[in-house]
N, C-alpha and C positions, 0 to 999 in steps of 0.2 A: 637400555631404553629402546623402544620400538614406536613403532608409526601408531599404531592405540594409544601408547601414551601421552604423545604430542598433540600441542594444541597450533593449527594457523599448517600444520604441514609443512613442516621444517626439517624432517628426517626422509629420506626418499632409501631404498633400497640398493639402488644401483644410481651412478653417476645420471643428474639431470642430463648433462647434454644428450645421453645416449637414447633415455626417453623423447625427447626432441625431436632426434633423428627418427627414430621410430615412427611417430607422428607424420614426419613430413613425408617419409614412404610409405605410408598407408594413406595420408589424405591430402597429397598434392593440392600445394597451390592455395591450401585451407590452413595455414597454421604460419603467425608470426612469432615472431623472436624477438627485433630487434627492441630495447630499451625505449626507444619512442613510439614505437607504433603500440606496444603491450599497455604501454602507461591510460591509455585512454578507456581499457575496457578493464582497467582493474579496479575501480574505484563505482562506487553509486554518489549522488546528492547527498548525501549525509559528511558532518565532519567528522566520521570517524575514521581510525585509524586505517591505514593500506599500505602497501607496498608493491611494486611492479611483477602481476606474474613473472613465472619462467616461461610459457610461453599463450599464445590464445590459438582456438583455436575456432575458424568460421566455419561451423556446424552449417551444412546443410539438407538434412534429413536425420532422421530417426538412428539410420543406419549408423550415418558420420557418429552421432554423439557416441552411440552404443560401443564404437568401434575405439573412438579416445578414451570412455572410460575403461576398456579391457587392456589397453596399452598402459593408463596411469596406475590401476590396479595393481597389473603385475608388478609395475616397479614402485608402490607406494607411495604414488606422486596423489596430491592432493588436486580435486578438478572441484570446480567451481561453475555454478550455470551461471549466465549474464542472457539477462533482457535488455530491453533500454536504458539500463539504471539512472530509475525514475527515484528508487527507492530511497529511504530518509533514515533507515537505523542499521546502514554497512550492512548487510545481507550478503552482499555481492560484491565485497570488499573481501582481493586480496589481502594475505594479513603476514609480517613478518614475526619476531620475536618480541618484536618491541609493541610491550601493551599501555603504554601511557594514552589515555583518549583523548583525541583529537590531534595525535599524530602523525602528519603523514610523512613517508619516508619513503621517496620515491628514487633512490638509489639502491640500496641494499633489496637485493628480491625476493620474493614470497617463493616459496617451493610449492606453487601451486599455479596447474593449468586452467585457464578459463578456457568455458565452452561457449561462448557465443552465438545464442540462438537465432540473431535476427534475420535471416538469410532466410530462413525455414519462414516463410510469410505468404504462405498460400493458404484460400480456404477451399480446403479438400470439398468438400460436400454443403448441402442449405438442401431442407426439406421442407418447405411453405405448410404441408399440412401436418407435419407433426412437430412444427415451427424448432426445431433444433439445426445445429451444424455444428461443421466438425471441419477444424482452423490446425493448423500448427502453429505452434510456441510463439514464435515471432510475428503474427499477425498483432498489429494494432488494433484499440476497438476504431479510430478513422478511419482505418483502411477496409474493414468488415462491415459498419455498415451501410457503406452506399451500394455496396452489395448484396445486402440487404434490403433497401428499400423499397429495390423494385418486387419482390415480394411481397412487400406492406409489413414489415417485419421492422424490428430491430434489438441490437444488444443494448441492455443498457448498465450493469453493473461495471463499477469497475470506479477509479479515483480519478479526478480531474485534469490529471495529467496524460500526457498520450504515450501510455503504460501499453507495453507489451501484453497478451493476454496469458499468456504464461508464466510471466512475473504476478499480472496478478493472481491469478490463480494461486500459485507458490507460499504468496505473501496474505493470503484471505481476503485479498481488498476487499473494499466497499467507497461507497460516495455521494454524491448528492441527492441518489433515485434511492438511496438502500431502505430509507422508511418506507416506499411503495414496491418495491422489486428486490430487495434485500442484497445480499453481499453474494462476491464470489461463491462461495459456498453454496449458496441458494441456486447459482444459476451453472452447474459443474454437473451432466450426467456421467462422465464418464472420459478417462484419459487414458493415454499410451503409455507410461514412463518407462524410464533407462534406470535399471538396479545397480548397485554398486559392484556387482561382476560382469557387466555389460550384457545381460540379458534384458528380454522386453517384457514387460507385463502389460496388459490391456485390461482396465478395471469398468466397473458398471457397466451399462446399456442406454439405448436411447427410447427405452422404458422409460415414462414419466413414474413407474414406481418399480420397486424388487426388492423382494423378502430374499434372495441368497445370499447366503454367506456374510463374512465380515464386509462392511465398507470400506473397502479400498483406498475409494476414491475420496472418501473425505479425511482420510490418513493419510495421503499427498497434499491435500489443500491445505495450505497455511504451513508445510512440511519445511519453506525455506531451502527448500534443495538438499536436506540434509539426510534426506533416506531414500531419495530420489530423484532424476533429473525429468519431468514432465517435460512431453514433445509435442504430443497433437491430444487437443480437448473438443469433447463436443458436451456444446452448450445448448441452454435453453437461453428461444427464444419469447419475445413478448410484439403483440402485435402496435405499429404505430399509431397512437393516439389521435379521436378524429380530430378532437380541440385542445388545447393550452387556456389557460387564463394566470396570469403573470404578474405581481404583484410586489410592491417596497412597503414597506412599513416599519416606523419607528417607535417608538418607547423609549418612559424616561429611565428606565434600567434596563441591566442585562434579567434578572430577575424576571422580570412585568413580562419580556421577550421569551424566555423560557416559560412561562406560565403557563403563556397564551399556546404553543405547542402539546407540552404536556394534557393543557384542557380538550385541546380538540379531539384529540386521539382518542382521549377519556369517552367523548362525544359522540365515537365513529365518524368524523371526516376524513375523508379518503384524501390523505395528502401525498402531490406528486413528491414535492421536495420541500425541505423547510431548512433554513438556512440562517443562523445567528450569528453575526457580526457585530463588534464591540464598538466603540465610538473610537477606538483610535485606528480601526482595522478599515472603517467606513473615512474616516479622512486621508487613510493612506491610498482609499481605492481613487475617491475623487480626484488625490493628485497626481495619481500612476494612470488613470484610466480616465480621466477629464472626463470626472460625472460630477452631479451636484447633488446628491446627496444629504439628508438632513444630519448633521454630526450628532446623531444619537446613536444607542443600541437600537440595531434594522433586525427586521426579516425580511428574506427574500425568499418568497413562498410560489409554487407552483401547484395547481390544481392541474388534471389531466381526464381527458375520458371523454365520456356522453356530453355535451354541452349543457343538455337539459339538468344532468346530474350534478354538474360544475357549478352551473347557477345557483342551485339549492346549497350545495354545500359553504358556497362562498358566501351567503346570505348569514345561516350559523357562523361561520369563519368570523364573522365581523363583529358580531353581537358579543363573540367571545374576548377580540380586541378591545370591544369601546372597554370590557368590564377591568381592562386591564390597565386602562390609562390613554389607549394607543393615541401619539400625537401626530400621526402625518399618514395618509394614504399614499400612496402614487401608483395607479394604474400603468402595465408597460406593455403598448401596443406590438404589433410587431407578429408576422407568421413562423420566425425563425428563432426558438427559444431559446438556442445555443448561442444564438448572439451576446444572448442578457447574461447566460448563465456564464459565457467567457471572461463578464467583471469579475464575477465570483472566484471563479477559479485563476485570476491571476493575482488572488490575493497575497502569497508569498513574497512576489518577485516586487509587491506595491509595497508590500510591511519593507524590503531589504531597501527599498529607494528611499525610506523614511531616513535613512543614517549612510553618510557617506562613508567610506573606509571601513564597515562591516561586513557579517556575513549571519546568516541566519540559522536559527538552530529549530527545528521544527518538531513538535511531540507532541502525544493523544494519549487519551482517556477514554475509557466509555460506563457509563454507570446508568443502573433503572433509570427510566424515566423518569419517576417518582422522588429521584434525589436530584435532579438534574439541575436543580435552579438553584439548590440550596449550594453544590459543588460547584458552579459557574460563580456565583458572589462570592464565594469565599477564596477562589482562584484568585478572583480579581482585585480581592484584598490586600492579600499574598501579592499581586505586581502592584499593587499602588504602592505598599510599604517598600517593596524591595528598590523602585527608583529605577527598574530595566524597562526597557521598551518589551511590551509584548500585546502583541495585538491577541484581540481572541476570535476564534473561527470553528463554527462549530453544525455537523449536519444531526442537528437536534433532535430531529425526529425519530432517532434509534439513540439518544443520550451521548454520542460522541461528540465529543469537543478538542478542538485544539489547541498549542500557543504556539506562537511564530516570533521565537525571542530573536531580536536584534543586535548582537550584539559586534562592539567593536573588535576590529581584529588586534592581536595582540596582550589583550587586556584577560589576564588571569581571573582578576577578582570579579569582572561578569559573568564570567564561565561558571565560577564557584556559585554565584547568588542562583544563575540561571537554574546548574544540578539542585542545590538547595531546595529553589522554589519547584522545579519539576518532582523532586524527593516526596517532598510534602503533599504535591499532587496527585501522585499516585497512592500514596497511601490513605490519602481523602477516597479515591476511589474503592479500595480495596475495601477500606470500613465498610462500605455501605453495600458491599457485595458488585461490585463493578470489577473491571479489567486493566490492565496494564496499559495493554493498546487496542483501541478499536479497529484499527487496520494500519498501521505503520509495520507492524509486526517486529519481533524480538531481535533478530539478528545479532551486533553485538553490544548495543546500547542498552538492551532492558533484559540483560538474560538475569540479573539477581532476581528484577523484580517477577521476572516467571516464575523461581523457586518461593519467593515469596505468595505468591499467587497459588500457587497448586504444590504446594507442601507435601501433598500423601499423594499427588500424582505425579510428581516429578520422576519417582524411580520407575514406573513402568514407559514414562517417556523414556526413558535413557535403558529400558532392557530393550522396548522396540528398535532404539537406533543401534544398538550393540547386534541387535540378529539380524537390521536389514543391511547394517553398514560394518561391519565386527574390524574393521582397518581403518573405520573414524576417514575413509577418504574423500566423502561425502561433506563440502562444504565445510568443513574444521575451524572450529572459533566461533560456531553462530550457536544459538539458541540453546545447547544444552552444555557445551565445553565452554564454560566459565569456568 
């Protein structure tokens, strides 16, 4: 057996310690060991399985990473990239031998180094008139753009958490702007990455377009660290908006809430952000986030732009509503959008307050537009029958949806309903020509349903990672090693 074979990097070539040692004399001062301090950067938010690297290391530059992976390489050691781990499907979860899901085994050690990107948190360059910049791995988007703004600029893809932008990138995020601004993907001209022989590629340009060559760059994005470790991206930027208009709305279904998205798009409204929330997701926020709330299925909509243009389209917006049922307006005043939009996005941690002694299990979907209302009811059918807590949350405007299963800790038989009903979800999606995850990404939670999902392109994913990675040392146990 060899290190190709293995799955999680459990076979090293030579004794771990010696690799270790090696590390700590090449990057002083940047590399732990100890059993407590490893334990925090081996794991993401997701409950899936980990195990304690052997050792991490605090990457600071290009250089550093390139340099750990030519040290793990030689001796077969599996390296792992870490951003914040915001992440929700173990991407970034060391992994040992033990594949039971949802277990963590934080004593027995993974045979595998983490590289630790967040030190690397400077933004290299901003160019106001060809509105791009160019950040290392470890930047935050809060940290990027108030430096940004004073150029009238800002970033704005990426997922409601204060995500790494090289995590996102990694991971394809997306989030509340992706119907007006689109996903990671959208906004990625061009990256650094570290190859799995510790060489550098530098992919795209800060061309807003280019007929050369293969795309590179979008053969890293969404990649999960598994063909390569992305260091510094340069992004497109988008100018700040002069106005906001801010807006709640309720309906007597999820259904009626969907519709009313679906229609407008239909319509050409230029929506900033659109945002569907269930009636139990909207009671959880009023009692986590002391708002009041009407306990129906909401939207939380944003218009953005011209003012003059806002007012027109919010004029249609509405005519599109009444046709739907809509029971409740509420205007939300206010110059600082982020404010509002921070209920939103503390939707998780409001769903996990719902149940004491729980812990939350979070998954996505994305399907057409055009099936979107028909998948969101029948989801919801699926949890009224099943008797679990799951709130629904979903940024609609590009068909992705969420659930935020609540469940108790301990308790097998919610675990099982939870996979059950998530099973049936995704395969709801699949039917109708939908995706697995709309940006959680695959990691080690949904790698079957990727095979599921791309049947006849599965094998050219796995000859890409055999020639970019042919020692499998590249993240091990994610997205294609199931």
């Amino acid at each position: 057996m060899d290190a190709h074979e293995l799955r999680g990097g459990v076979l090293a070539d030579k004794d771990p310690d010696t690799t270790i040692r090696d590390l700590e004399l090449a990057l002083p001062g940047r590399v732990l060991r100890d059993l407590s301090d490893v334990r925090p950067y081996s794991h993401d938010r997701s409950r899936h399985r980990w195990a304690p690297a052997l050792a991490v290391v605090l990457a600071e530059s290009t250089d550093d990473v390139a340099t750990a992976v030519r040290i793990c390489g030689t001796a077969g050691v599996a390296v792992i990239a870490r951003g914040a781990g915001t992440g929700l499907e173990g991407g970034a979860n060391a992994l040992s031998v033990r594949e039971d899901m949802g277990d963590r085994d934080d004593t027995t050690r993974s045979a595998s180094v983490v590289v630790d990107l967040m030190r690397m948190n400077r933004v290299l360059h901003v160019d106001p008139d060809s509105a791009d910049a160019t950040v290392e791995a470890g930047v935050r988007r809060s940290e990027l753009n108030p430096a940004l703004a004073v150029h009238g600029l800002q970033f704005v893809a990426g997922p409601g958490v204060d995500a790494s932008i090289g995590g996102m990138a990694a991971t394809r995020a997306s989030g509340t702007n992706a119907v007006k601004h689109g996903t990671m993907a959208d906004n990625v001209r061009g990256l650094t990455v570290v190859m799995s022989d510790g060489s550098v590629v530098r992919t795209g340009s800060r061309a807003r377009k280019s007929a050369a060559g293969y795309d590179l760059t979008h053969l890293f994005v969404g990649s999960e660290g598994t063909l390569g470790i992305i260091t510094e991206l340069t992004l497109r930027l988008t100018p700040v908006p002069a106005a906001h208009e801010l807006a709640v709305y309720s309906f007597p279904s999820v259904r009626a809430a969907a519709l009313v998205v679906q229609r407008a798009l239909h319509a050409g409204i230029d929506l900033g952000r659109a945002e569907l929330l269930d009636t139990v997701q909207i009671e959880a926020l009023n009692s986590y986030s002391h708002t009041d709330f009407r306990a129906a299925p909401t939207l939380f909509v944003e218009l953005s732009g011209d003012p003059h243009i806002i007012a027109h389209h919010a004029e249609r917006l509405e005519v599109i509503m009444a046709a739907q049922g809509m029971l409740e307006r509420r205007r939300i005043e206010g110059d600082d959008p982020e404010r509002f939009w921070k209920v939103r996005h503390d939707a998780l941690p409001a769903a996990q307050a719902l149940r004491p002694d729980s812990y939350t299990w979070s998954t996505d979907v994305c399907v057409p537009i055009s099936h979107l209302a028909d998948c969101i009811t029948e989801t919801q059918a699926d949890i009224d029958a099943s008797g679990l807590v799951a709130p629904i949350a979903g940024h609609v405007g590009d068909g992705n949806f969420h659930l935020a299963f609540v469940l108790r800790n301990g308790d097998d038989d919610e675990r099982e309903r939870a996979a059950a009903l998530t099973s049936r979800m995704i395969r709801r999606a699949l039917a109708v020509g939908g995706t697995c995850t709309g940006e959680h990404g695959i990691g080690v939670g949904k790698m079957q349903d990727l095979i599921e999902e791309h049947p006849s392109g599965i094998g050219v994913m796995r000859a890409i990672k055999d020639a970019l990675d042919p020692r499998r040392i590249l993240n091990p146990g994610k997205m294609l090693d199931g």
